[in-house]
Each structure stands twice: as structure tokens, then as C-alpha cells.
PDB file of N, H, CA, C and O in Angstrom:
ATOM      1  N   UNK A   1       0.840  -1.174   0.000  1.00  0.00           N
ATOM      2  CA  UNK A   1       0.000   0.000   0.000  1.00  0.00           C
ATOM      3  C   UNK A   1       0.889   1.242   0.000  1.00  0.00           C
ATOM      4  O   UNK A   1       1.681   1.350   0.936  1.00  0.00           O
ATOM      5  N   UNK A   2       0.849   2.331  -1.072  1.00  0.00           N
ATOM      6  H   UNK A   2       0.206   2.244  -1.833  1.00  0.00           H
ATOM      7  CA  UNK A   2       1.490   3.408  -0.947  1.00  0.00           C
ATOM      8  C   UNK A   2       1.525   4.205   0.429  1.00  0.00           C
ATOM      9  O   UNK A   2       0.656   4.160   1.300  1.00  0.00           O
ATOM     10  N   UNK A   3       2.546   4.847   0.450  1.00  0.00           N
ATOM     11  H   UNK A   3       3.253   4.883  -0.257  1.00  0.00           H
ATOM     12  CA  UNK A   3       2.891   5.816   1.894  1.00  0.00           C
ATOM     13  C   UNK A   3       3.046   7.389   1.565  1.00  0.00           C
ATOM     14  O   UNK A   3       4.015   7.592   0.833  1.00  0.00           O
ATOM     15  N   UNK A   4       2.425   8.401   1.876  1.00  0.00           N
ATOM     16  H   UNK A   4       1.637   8.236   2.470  1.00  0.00           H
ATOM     17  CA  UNK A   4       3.324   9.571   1.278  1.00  0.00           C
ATOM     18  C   UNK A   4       5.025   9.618   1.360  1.00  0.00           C
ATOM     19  O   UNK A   4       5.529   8.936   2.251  1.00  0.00           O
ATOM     20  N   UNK A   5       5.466   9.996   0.926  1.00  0.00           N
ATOM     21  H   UNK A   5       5.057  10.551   0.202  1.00  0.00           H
ATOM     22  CA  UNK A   5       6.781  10.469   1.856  1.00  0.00           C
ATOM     23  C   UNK A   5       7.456  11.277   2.421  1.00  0.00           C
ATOM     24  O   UNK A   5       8.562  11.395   2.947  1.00  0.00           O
ATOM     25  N   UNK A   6       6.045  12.138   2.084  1.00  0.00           N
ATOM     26  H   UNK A   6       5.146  12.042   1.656  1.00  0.00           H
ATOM     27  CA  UNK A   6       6.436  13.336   3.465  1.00  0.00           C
ATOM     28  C   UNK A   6       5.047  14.373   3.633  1.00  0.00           C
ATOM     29  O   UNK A   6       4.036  14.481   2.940  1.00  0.00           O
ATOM     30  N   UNK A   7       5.439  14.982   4.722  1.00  0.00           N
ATOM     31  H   UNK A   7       6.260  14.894   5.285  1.00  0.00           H
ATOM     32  CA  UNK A   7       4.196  15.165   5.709  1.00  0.00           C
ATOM     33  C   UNK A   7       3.864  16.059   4.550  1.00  0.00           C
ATOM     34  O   UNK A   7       4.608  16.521   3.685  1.00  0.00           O
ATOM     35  N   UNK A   8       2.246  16.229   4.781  1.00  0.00           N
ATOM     36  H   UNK A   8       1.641  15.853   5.483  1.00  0.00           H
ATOM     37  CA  UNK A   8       1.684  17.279   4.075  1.00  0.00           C
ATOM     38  C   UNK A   8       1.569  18.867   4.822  1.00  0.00           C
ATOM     39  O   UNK A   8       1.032  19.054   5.914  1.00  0.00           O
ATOM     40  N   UNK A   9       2.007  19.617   4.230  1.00  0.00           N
ATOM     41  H   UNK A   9       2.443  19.466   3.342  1.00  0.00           H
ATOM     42  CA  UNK A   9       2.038  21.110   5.435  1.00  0.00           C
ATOM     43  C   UNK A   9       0.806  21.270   5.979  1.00  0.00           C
ATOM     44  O   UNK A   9      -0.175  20.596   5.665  1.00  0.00           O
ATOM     45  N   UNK A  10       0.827  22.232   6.869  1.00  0.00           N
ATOM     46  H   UNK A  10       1.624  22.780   7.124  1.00  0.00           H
ATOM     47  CA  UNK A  10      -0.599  23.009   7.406  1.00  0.00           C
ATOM     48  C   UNK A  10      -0.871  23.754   5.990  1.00  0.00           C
ATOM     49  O   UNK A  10      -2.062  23.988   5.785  1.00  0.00           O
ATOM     50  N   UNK A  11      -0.119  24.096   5.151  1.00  0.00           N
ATOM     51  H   UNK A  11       0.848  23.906   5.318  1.00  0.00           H
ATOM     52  CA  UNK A  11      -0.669  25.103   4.663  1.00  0.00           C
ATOM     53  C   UNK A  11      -1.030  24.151   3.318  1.00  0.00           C
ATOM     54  O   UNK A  11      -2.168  24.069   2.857  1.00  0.00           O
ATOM     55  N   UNK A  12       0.106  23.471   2.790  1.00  0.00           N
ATOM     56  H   UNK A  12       1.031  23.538   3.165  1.00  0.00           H
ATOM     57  CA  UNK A  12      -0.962  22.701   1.521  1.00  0.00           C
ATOM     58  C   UNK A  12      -2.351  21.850   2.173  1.00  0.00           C
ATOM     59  O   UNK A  12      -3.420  21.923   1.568  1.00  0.00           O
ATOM     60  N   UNK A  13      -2.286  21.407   2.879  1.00  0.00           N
ATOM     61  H   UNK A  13      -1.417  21.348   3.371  1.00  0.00           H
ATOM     62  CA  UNK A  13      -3.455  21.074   3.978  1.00  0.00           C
ATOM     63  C   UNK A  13      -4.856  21.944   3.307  1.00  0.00           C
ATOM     64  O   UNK A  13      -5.731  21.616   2.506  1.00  0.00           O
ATOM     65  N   UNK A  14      -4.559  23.220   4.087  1.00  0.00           N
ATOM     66  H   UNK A  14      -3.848  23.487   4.737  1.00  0.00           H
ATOM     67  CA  UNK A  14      -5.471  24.383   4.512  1.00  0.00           C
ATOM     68  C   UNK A  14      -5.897  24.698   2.620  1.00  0.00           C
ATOM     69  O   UNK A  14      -7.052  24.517   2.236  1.00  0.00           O
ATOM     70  N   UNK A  15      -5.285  24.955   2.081  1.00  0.00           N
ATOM     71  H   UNK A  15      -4.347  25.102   2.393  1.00  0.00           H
ATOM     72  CA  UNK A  15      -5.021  25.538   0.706  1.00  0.00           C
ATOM     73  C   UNK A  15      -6.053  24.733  -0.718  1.00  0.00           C
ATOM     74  O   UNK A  15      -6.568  25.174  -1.746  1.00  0.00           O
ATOM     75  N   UNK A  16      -5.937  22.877   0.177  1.00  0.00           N
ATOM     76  H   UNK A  16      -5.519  22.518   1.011  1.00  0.00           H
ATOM     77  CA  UNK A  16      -6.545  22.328  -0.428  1.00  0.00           C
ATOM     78  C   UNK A  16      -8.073  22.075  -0.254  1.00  0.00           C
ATOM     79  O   UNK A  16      -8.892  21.547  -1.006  1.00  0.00           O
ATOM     80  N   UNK A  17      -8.211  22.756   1.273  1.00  0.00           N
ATOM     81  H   UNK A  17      -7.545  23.185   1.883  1.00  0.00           H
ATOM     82  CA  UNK A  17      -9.496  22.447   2.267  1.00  0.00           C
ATOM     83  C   UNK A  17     -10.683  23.837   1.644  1.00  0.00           C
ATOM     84  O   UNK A  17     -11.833  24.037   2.035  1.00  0.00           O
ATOM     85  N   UNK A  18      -9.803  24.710   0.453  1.00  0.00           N
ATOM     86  H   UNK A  18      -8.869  24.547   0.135  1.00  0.00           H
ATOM     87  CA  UNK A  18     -10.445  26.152   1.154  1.00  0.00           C
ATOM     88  C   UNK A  18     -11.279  26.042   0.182  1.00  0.00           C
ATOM     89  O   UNK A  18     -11.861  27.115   0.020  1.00  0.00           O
ATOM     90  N   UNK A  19     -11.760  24.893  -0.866  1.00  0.00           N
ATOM     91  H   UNK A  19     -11.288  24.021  -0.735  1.00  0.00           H
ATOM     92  CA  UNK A  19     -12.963  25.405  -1.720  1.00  0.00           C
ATOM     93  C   UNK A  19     -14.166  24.234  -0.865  1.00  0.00           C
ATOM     94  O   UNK A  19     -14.968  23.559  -1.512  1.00  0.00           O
ATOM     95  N   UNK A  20     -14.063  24.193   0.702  1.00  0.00           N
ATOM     96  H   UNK A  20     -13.412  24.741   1.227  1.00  0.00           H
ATOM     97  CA  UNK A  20     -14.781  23.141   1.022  1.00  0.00           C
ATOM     98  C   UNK A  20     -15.950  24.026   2.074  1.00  0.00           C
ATOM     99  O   UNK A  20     -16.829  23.522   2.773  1.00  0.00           O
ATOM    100  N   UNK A  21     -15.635  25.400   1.917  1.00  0.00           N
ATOM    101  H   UNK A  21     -14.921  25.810   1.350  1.00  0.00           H
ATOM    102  CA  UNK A  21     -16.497  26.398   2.783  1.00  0.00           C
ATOM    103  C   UNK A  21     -18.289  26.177   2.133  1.00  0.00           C
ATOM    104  O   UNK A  21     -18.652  26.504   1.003  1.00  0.00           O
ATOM    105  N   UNK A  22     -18.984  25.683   2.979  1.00  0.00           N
ATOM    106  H   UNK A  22     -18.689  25.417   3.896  1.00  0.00           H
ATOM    107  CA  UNK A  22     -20.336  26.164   2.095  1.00  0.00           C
ATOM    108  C   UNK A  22     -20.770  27.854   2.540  1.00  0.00           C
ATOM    109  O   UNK A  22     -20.696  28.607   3.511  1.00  0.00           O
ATOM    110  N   UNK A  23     -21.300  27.845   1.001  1.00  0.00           N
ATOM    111  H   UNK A  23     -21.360  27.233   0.213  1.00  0.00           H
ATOM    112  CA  UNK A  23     -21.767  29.222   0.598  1.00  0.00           C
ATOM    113  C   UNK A  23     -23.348  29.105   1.047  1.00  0.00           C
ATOM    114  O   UNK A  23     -24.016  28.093   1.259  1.00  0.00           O
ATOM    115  N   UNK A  24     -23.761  30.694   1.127  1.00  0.00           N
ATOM    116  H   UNK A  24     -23.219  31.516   0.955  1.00  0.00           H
ATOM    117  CA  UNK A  24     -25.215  31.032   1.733  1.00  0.00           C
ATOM    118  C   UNK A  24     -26.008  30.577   0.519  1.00  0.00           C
ATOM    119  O   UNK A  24     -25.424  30.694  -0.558  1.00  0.00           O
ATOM    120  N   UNK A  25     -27.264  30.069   0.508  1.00  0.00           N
ATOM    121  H   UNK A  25     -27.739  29.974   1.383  1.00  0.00           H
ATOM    122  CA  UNK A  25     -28.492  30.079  -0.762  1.00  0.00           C
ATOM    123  C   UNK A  25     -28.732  31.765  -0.877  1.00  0.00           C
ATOM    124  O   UNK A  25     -28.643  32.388   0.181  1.00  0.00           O
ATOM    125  N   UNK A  26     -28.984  32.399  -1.921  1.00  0.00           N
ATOM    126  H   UNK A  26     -29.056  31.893  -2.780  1.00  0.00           H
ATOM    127  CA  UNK A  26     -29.430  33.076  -2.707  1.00  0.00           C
ATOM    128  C   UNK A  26     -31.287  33.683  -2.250  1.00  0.00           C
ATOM    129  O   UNK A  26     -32.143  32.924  -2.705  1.00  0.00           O
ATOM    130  N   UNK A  27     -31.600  34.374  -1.797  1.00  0.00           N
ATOM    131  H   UNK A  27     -30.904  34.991  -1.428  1.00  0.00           H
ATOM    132  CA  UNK A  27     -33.031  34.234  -1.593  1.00  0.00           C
ATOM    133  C   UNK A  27     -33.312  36.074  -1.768  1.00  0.00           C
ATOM    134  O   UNK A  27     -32.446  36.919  -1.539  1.00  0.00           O
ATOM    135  N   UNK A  28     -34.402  36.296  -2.118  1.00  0.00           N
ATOM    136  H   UNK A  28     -35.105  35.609  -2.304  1.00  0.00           H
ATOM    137  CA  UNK A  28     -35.269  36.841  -2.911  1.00  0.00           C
ATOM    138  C   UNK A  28     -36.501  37.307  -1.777  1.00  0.00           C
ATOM    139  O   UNK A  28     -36.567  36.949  -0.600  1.00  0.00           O
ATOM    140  N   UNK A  29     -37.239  38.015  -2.353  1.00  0.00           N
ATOM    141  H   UNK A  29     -37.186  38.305  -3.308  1.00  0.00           H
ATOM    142  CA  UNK A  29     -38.624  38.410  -1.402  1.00  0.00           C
ATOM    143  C   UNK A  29     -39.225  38.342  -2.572  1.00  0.00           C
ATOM    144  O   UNK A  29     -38.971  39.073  -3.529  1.00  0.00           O
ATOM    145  N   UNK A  30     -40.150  37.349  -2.539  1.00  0.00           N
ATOM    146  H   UNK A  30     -40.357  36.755  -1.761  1.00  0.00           H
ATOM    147  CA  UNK A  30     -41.427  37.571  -3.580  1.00  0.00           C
ATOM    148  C   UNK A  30     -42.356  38.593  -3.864  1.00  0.00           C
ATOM    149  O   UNK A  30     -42.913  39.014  -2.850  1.00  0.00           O
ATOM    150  N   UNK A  31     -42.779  39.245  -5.159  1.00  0.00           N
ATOM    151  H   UNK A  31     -42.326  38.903  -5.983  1.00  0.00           H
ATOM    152  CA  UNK A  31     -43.094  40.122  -5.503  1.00  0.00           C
ATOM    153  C   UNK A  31     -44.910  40.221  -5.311  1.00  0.00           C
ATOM    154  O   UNK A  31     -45.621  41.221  -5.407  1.00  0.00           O
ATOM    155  N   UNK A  32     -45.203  39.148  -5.088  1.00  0.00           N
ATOM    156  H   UNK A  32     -44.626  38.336  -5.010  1.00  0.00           H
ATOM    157  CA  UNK A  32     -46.769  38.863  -4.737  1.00  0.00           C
ATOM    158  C   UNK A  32     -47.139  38.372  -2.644  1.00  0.00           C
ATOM    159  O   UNK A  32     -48.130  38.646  -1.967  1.00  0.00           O
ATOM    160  N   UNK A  33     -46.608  38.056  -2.481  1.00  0.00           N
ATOM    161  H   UNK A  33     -45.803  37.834  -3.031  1.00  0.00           H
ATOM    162  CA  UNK A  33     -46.605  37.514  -1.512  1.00  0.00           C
ATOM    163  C   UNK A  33     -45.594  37.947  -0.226  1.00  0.00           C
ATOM    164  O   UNK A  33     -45.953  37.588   0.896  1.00  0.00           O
ATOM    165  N   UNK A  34     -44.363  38.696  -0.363  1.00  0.00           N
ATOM    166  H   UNK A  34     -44.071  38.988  -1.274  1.00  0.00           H
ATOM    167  CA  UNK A  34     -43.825  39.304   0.315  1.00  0.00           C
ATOM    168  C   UNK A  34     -42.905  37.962   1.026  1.00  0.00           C
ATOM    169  O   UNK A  34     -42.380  38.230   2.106  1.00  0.00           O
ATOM    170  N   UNK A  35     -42.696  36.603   0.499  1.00  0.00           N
ATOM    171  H   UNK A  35     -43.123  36.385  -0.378  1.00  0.00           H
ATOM    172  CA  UNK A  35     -42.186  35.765   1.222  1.00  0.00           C
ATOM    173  C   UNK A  35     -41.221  35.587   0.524  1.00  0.00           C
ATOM    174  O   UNK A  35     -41.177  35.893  -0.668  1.00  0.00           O
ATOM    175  N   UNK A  36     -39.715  34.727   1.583  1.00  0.00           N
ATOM    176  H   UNK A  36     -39.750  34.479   2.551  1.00  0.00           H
ATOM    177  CA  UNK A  36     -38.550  35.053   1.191  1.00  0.00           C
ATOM    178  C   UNK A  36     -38.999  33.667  -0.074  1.00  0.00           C
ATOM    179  O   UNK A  36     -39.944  32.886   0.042  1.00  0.00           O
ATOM    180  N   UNK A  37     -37.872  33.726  -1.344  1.00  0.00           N
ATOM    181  H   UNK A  37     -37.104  34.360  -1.438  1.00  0.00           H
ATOM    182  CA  UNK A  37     -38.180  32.567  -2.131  1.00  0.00           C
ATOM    183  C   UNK A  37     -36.756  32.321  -3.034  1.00  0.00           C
ATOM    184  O   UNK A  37     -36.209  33.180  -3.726  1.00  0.00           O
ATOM    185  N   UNK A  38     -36.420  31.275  -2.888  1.00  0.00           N
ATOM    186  H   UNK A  38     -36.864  30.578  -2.326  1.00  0.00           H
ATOM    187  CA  UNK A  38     -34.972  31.263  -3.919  1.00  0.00           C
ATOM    188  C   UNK A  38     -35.457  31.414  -5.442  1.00  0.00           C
ATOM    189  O   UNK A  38     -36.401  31.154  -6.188  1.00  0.00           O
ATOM    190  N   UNK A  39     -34.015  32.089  -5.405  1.00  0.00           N
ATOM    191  H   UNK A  39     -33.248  32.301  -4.799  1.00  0.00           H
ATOM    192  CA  UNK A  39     -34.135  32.688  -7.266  1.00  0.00           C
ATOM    193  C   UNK A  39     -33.899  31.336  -7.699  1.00  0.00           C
ATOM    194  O   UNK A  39     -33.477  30.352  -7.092  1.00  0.00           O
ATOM    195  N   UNK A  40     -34.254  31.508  -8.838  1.00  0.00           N
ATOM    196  H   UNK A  40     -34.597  32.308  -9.331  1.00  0.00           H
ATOM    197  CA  UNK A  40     -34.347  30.274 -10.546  1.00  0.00           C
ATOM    198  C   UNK A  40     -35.002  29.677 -10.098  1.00  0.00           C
ATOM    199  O   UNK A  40     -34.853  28.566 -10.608  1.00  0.00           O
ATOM    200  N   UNK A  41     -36.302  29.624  -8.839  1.00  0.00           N
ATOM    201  H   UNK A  41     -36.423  30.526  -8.425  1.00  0.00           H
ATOM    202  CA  UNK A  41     -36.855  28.344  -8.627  1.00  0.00           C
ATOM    203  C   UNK A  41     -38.326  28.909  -8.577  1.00  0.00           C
ATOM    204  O   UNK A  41     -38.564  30.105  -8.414  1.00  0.00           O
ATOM    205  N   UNK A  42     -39.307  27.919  -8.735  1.00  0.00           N
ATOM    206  H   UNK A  42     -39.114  26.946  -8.868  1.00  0.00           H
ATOM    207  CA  UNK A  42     -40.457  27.668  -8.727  1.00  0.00           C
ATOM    208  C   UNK A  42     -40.991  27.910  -7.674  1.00  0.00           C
ATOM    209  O   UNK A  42     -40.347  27.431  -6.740  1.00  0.00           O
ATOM    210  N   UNK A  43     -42.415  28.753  -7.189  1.00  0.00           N
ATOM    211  H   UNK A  43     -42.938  29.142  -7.947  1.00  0.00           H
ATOM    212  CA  UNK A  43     -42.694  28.774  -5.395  1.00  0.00           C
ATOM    213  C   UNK A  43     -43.507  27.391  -6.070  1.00  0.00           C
ATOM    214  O   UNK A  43     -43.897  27.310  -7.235  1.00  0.00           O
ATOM    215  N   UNK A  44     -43.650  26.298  -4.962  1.00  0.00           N
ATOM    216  H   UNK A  44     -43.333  26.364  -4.016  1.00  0.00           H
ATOM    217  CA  UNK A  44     -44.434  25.398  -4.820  1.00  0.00           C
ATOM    218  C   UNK A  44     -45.143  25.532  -4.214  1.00  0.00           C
ATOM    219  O   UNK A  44     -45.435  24.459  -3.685  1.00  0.00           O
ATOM    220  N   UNK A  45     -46.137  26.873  -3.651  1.00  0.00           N
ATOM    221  H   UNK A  45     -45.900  27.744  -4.081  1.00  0.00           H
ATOM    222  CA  UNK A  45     -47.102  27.151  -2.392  1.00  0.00           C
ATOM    223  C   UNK A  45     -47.873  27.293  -4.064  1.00  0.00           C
ATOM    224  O   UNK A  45     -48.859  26.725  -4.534  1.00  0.00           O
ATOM    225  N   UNK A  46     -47.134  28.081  -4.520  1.00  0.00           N
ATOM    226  H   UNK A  46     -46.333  28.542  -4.138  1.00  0.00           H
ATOM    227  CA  UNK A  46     -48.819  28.612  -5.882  1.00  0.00           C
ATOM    228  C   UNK A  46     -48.402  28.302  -7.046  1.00  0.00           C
ATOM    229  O   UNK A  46     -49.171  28.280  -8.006  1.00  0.00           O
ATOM    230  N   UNK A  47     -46.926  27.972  -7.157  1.00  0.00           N
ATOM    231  H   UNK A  47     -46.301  27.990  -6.377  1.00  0.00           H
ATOM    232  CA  UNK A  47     -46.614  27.234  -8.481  1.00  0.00           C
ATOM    233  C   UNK A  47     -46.349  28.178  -9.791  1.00  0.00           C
ATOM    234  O   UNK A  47     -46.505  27.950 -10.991  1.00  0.00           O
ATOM    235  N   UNK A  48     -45.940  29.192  -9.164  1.00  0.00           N
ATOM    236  H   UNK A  48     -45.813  29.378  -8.190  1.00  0.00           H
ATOM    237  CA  UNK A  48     -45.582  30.630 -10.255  1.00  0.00           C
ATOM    238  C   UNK A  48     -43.897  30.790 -10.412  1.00  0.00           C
ATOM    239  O   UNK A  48     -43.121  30.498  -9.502  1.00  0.00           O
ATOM    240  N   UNK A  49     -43.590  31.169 -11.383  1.00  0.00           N
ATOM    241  H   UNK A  49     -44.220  31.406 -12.122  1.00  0.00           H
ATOM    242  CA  UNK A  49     -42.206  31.577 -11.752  1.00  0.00           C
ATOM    243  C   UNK A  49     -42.270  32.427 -12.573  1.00  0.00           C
ATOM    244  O   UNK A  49     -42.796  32.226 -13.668  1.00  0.00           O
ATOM    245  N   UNK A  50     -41.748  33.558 -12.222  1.00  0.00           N
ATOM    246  H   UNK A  50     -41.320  33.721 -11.333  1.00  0.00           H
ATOM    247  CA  UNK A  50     -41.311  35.002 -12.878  1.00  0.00           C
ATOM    248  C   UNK A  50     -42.756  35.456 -13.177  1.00  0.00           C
ATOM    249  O   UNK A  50     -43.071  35.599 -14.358  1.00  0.00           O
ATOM    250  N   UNK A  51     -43.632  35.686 -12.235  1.00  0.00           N
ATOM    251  H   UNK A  51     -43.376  35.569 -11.275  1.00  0.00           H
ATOM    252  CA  UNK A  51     -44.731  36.180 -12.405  1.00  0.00           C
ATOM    253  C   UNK A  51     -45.912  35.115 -13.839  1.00  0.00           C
ATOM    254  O   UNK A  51     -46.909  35.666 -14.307  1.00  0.00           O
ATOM    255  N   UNK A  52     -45.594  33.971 -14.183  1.00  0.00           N
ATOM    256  H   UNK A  52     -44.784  33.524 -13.803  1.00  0.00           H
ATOM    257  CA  UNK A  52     -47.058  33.531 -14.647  1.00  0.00           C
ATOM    258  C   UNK A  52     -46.558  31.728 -13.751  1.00  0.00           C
ATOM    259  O   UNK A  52     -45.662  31.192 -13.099  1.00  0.00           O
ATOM    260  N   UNK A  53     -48.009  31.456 -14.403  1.00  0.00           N
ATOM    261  H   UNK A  53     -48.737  31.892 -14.933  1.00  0.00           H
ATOM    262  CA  UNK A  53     -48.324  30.356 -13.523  1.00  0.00           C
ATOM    263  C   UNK A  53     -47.946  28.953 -14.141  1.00  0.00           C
ATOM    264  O   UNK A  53     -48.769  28.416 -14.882  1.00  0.00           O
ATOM    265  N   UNK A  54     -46.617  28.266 -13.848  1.00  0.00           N
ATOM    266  H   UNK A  54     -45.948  28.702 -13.246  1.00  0.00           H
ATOM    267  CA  UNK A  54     -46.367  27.240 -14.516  1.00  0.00           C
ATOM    268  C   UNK A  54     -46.547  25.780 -13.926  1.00  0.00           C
ATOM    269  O   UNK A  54     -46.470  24.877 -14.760  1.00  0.00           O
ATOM    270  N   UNK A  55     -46.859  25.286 -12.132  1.00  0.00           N
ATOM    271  H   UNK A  55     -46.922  26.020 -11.455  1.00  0.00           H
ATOM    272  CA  UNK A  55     -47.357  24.304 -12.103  1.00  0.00           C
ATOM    273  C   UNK A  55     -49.221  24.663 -11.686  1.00  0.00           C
ATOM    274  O   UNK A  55     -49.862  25.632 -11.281  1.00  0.00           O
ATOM    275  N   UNK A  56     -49.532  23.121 -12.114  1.00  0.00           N
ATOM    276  H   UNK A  56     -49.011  22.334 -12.444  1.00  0.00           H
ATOM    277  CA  UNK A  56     -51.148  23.566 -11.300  1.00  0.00           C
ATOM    278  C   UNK A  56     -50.949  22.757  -9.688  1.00  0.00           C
ATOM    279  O   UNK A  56     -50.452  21.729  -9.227  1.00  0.00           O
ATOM    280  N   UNK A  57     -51.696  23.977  -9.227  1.00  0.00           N
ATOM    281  H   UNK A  57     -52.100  24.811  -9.602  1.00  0.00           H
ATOM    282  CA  UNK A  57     -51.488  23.684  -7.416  1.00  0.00           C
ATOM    283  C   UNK A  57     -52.472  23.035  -7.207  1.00  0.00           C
ATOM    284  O   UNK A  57     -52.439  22.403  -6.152  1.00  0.00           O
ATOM    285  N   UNK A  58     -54.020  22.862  -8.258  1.00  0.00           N
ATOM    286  H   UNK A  58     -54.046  23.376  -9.116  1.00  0.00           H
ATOM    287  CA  UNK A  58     -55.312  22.706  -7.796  1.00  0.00           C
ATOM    288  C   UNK A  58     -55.017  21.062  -7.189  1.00  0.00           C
ATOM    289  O   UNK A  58     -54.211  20.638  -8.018  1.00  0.00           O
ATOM    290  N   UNK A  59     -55.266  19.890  -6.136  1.00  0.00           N
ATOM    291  H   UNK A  59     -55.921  20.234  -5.463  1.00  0.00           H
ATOM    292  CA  UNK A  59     -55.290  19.147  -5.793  1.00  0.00           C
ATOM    293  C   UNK A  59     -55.259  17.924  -6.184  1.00  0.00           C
ATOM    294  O   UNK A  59     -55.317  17.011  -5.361  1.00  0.00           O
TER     295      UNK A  59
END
């Protein structure tokens, strides 16, 4: 089984760790409803995107 052969630094360590931060979601205040809502997405309460109505909510 391979071994390194030598220690890995703190800093190549750290350097390799740093695209492992999670980032905040993106959110929006809806223009009908005043509720927070992520952008590019669909509300699933009424099924509207970018102001017209693309799923049906009816039951």
C-alpha cells in the first residue's frame, strides 16, 4: 500500500481544504406575496415563476 513520503504542510493542507467552505443560498422576497423565495426556482405554495403560472397547485 502506498505511503506519502512526506508530511503534508498546514498550509498545503489548509489551501486544499479552502474550496470546502459552504456558501449562503441566494433568496429573494417575492413580488406577490412578500415571502422570502430562492431565485431560478419555482414557489411550490402557488406554483408561479417570474410572475405567470407554470405548475397547477389545484389538488
Amino acid at each position: 500500500m502506498p505511503v506519502p513520503k512526506k508530511k503534508t504542510s498546514k498550509s498545503k493542507r489548509d489551501m486544499r481544504r479552502s474550496h470546502h467552505a459552504l456558501t449562503a443560498t441566494n433568496w429573494a422576497e417575492d413580488k406577490t406575496t412578500g415571502e422570502a423565495v430562492r431565485r431560478h426556482h419555482v414557489d411550490l405554495k402557488t406554483g408561479m415563476y417570474r410572475g405567470r403560472q407554470v405548475l397547477d397547485t389545484q389538488g
